[in-house]
C-alpha positions as CSV (number, residue, x, y, z in Angstrom):
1,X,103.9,128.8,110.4
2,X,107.3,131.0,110.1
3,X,106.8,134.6,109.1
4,X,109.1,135.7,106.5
5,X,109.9,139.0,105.1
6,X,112.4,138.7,102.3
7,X,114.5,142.0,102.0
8,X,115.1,143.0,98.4
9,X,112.9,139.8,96.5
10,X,113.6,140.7,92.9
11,X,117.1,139.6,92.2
12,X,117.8,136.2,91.0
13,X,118.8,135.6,94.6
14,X,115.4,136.7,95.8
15,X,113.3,135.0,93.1
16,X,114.8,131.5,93.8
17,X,114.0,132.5,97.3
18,X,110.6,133.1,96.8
19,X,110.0,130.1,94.3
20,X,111.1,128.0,97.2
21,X,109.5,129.6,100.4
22,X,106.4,130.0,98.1
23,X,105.6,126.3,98.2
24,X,107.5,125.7,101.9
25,X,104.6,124.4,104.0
26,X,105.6,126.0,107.2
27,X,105.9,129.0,105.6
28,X,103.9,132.3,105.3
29,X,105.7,135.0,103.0
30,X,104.4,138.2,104.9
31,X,105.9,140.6,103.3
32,X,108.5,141.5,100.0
33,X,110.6,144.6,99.9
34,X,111.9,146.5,96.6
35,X,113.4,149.5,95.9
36,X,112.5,150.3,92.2
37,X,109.1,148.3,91.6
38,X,107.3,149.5,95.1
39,X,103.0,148.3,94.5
40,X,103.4,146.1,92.0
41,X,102.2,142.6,92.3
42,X,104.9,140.0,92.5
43,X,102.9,137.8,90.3
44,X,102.5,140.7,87.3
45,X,106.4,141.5,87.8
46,X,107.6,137.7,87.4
47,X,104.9,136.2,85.6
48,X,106.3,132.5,86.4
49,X,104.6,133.9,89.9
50,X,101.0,134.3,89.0
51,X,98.7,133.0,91.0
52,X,101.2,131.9,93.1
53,X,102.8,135.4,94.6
54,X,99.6,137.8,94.5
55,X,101.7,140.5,97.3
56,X,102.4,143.9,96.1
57,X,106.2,145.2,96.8
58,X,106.7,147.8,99.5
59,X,109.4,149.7,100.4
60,X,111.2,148.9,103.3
61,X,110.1,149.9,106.8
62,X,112.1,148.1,109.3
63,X,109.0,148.5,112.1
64,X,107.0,147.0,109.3
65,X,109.1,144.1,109.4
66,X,109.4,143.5,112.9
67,X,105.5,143.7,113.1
68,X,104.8,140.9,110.1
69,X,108.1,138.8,110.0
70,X,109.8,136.7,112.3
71,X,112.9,136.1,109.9
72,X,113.9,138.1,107.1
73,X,116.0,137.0,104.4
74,X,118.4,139.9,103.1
75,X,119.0,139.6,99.4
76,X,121.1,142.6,98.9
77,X,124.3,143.6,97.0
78,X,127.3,143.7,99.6
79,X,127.6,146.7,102.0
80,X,124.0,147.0,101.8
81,X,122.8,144.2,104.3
82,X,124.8,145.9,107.2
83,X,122.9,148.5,108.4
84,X,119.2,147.0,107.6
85,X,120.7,143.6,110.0
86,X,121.9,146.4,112.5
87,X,118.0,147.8,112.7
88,X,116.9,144.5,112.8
89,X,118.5,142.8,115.4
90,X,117.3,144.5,118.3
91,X,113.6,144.6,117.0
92,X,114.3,140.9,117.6
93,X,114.2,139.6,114.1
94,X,115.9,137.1,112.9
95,X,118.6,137.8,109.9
96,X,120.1,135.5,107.1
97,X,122.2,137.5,105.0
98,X,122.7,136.5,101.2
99,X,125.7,139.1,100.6
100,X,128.9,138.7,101.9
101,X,128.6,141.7,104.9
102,X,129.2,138.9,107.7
103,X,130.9,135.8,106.7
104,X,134.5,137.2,107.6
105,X,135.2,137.3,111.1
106,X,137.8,140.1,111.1
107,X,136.7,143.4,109.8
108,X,139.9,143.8,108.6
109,X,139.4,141.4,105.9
110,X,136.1,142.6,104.7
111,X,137.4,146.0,104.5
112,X,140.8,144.2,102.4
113,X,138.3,142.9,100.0
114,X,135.1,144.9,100.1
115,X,134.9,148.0,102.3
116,X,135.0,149.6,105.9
117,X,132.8,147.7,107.7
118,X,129.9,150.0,110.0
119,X,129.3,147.5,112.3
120,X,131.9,145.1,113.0
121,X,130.5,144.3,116.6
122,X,128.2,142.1,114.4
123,X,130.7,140.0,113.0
124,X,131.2,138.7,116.2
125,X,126.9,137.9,116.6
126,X,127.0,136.5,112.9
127,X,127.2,132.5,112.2
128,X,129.0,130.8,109.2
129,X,125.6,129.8,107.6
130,X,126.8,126.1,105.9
131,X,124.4,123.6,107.7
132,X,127.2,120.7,107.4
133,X,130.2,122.6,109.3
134,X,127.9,124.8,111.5
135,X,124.4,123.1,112.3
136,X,124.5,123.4,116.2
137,X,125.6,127.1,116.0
138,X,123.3,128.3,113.6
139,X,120.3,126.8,115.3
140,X,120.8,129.3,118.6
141,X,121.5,132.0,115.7
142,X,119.9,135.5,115.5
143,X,121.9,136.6,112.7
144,X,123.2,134.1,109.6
145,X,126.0,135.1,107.0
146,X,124.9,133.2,104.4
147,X,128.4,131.4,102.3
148,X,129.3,132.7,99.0
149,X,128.5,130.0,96.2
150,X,132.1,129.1,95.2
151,X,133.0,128.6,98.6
152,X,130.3,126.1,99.6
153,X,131.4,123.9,96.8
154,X,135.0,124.0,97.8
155,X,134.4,123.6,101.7
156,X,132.1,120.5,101.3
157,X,134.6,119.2,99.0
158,X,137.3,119.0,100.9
159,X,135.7,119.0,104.8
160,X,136.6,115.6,105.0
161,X,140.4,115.9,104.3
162,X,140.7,119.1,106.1
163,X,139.1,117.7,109.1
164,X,141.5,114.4,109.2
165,X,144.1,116.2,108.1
166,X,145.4,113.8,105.3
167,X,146.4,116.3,102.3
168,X,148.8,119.4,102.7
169,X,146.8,122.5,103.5
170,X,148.5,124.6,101.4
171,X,149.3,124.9,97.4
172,X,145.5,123.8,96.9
173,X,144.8,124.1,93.5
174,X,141.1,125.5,92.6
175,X,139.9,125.6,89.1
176,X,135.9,126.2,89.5
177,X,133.3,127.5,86.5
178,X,130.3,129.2,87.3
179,X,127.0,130.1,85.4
180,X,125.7,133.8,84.4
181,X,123.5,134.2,87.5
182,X,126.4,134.2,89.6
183,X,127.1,137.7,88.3
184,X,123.7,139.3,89.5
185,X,120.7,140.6,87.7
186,X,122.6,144.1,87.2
187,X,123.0,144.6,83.0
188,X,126.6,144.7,82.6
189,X,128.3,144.9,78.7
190,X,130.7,142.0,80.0
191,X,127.7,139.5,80.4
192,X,125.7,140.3,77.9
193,X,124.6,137.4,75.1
194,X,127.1,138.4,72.6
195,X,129.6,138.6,74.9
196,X,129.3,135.5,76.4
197,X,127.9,133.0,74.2
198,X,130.5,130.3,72.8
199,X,133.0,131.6,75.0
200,X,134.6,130.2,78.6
201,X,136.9,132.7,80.0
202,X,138.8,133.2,83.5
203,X,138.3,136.0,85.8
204,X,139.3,137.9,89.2
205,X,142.5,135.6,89.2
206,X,144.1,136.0,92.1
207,X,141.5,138.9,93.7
208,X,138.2,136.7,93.8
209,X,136.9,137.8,97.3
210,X,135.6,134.2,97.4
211,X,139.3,133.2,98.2
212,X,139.5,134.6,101.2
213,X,136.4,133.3,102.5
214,X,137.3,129.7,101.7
215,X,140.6,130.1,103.5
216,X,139.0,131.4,106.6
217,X,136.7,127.9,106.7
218,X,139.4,125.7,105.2
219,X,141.9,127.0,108.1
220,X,139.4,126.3,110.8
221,X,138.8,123.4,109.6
222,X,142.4,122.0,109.9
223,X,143.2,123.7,112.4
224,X,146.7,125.2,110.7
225,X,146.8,128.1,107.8
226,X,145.5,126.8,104.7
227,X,145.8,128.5,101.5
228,X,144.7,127.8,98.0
229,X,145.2,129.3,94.5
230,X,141.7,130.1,93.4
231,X,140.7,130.5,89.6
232,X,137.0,131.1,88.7
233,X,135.8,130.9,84.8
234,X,132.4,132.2,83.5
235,X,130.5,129.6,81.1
236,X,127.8,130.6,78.9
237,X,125.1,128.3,80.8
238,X,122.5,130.6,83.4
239,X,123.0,128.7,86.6
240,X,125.7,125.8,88.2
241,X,128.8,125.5,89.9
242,X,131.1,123.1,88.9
243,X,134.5,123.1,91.0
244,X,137.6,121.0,90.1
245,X,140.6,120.7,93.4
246,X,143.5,119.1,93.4
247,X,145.4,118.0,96.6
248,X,148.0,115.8,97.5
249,X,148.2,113.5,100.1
250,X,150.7,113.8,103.2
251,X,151.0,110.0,103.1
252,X,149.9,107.6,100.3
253,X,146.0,106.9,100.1
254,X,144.1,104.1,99.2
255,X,140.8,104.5,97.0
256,X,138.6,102.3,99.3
257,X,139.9,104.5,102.0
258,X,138.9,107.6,100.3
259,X,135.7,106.5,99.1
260,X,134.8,105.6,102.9
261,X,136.0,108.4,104.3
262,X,133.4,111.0,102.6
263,X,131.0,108.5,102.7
264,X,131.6,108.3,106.4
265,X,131.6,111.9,106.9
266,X,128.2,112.6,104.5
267,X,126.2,109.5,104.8
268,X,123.7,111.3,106.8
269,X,123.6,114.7,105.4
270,X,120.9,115.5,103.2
271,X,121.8,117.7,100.7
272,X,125.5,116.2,99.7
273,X,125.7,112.9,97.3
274,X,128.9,111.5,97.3
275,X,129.6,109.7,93.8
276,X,130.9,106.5,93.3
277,X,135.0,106.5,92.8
278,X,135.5,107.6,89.7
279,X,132.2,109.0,88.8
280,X,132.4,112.5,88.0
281,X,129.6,115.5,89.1
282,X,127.4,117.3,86.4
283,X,126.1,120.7,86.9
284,X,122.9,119.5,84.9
285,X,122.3,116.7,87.9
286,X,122.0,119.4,90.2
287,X,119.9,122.2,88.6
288,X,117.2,123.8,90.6
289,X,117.4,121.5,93.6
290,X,119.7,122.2,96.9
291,X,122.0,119.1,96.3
292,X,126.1,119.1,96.1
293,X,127.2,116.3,94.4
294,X,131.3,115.1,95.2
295,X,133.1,113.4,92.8
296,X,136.4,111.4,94.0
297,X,139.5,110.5,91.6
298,X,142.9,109.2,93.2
299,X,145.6,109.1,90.9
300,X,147.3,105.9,90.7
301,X,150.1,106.0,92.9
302,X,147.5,107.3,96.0
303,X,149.5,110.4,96.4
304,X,147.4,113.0,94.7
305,X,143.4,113.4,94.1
306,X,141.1,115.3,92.2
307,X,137.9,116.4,94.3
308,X,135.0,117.3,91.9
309,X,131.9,119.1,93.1
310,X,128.9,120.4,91.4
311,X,126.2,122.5,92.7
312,X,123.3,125.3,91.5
313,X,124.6,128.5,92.6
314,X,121.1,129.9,93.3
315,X,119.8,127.2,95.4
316,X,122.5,125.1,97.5
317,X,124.9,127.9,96.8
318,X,122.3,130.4,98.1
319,X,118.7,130.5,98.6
320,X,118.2,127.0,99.2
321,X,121.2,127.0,101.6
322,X,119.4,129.9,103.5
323,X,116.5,128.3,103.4
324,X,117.8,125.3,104.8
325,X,119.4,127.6,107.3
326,X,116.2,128.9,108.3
327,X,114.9,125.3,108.9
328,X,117.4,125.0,111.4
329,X,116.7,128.0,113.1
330,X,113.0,127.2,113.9
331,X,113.7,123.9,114.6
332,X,111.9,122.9,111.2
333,X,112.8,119.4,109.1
334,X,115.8,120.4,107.9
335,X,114.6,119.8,104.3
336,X,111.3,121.3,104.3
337,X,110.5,123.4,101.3
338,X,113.8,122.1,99.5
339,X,113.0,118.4,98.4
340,X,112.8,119.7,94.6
341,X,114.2,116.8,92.3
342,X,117.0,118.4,89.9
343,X,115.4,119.8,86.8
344,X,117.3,117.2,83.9
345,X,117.1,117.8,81.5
């Protein structure tokens, strides 16, 4: 059985992590850290919990967590998973970060898009946590930066293309829409039920600190600078990702070809369901489970195509991607704890 300690557990971040590692049979949930509800139950806070999570909360104690856990999940705002990873790496505990504090590999850009960073010697320990680009690496890993939801759906999307180098890595167009959660549990007048019911607006054009991220991956996956033109929108639905990209083609494409080449390229991953040509992704297919589903359209001239991909952002586009991480790590099934069929409807 793994030890796990997860590191701020009351999020929406933290519950889906605890609804999954709760039921994960090679799992024992050791200990679960809060700032603002220290002693309570788990089970009395989030009632879906009782009888299922009967720990109490605790403050954090990082020898406390070296003693009990063997890996602890970090489900902290950004800027605040630094300097807990930097006490727990040399107590020899394994890390997997849900904020962004170590998925850029330049301190520069974090600081750019977030802050200073206060311990940028650990960028260079941290692993890009996305099992399909990175499995080898992240099963040596100590510490795991965990992808940001809207990047995960854009770099499985277009990993085959990127990788053969058929579509022009720059001028990628990226129009995704995301669910409340994505925003946090924080009470904000901006997501409130008023606010956002029967509306669909865009947001953080042209500063989403997403876009970064996916242009670090996208570039390394091509191998030459890749840029994209990023636009996120809020939906009034509570959870799923559903990303729209549009590329053209360096030389004309045939749909067979395209059809075969992610199928080539995913046929053995677990957690990514390429559609049939044509068939387009639903976030309501994907609820609650780990899955990405891909959606391929070729215009008809075979010079352009639209590259559809739909996701939960709490599971495969964060705790179940961790989770899966963690699999990895301790040389687990890489789908243990995260076979959960999609809650539709």
């Amino acid at each position: 059985m793994v030890k796990v300690a997860v590191v701020g557990a009351t999020g929406y971040t933290g519950q889906d992590l605890i609804r999954i590692l709760a039921v994960h049979p090679q799992v024992e949930l050791t200990l679960l850290t809060s700032r603002q509800n220290q002693g309570v139950i788990y089970g009395h806070l989030f009632p879906a919990f009782r009888n299922l999570v009967e720990q109490r909360l605790s403050q954090l104690d990082y020898d406390q967590v070296a003693q009990k856990a063997e890996v602890a999940f970090l489900a902290f705002p950004h800027t605040e998973s630094q300097p807990v990873a930097a006490e727990l790496i040399p107590r020899k505990v394994k890390v997997i970060d849900l904020s962004a504090d170590f998925r850029f590999r330049k301190a520069g850009i974090y600081r750019r898009y977030y802050a200073e960073h206060q311990f940028p010697a650990l960028l260079r320990k941290a692993v890009y946590g996305l099992p399909e680009v990175y499995r080898e690496q992240i099963k040596k890993a100590q510490l795991i930066a965990n992808p940001g939801c809207f990047p995960i759906s854009v770099i499985l999307a277009l990993k085959p293309l990127m990788e053969k180098r058929l579509i022009e890595p720059r001028g990628i167009i990226i129009d995704s829409k995301s669910g409340l959660t994505g925003a946090g549990r924080n009470a904000v007048v901006d997501f409130l039920f008023c606010e956002i019911s029967g509306s669909v607006r865009p947001y953080n054009v042209y500063k989403h600190r997403h876009r970064p991220e996916m242009e670090q991956e996208l570039t390394r996956l091509y191998g030459r600078k890749a840029e994209v033109t990023f636009v996120p929108h809020l939906v009034p639905i509570n959870r799923g990702i559903l990303s729209t990209i549009y590329v053209r083609f360096l030389r004309k494409t045939e749909p067979a070809r395209l059809e075969a080449l992610y199928r080539e390229a995913y046929g053995q991953e677990r957690f990514v369901r390429v559609l049939n040509l044509g068939e387009l992704p639903d976030t309501s297919q994907v609820k609650g489970s780990n899955y990405c589903d891909l959606g391929l359209s070729l215009s008809p001239d075979g010079k352009e195509a639209v590259i559809s991909s739909a996701l939960d952002n709490l599971v495969k586009g964060a705790s179940g991607n961790a989770v899966q991480n963690m699999n990895l790590m301790f040389g687990l099934e890489e789908d243990a704890g995260l076979r959960q069929v999609p809650l539709h409807p």
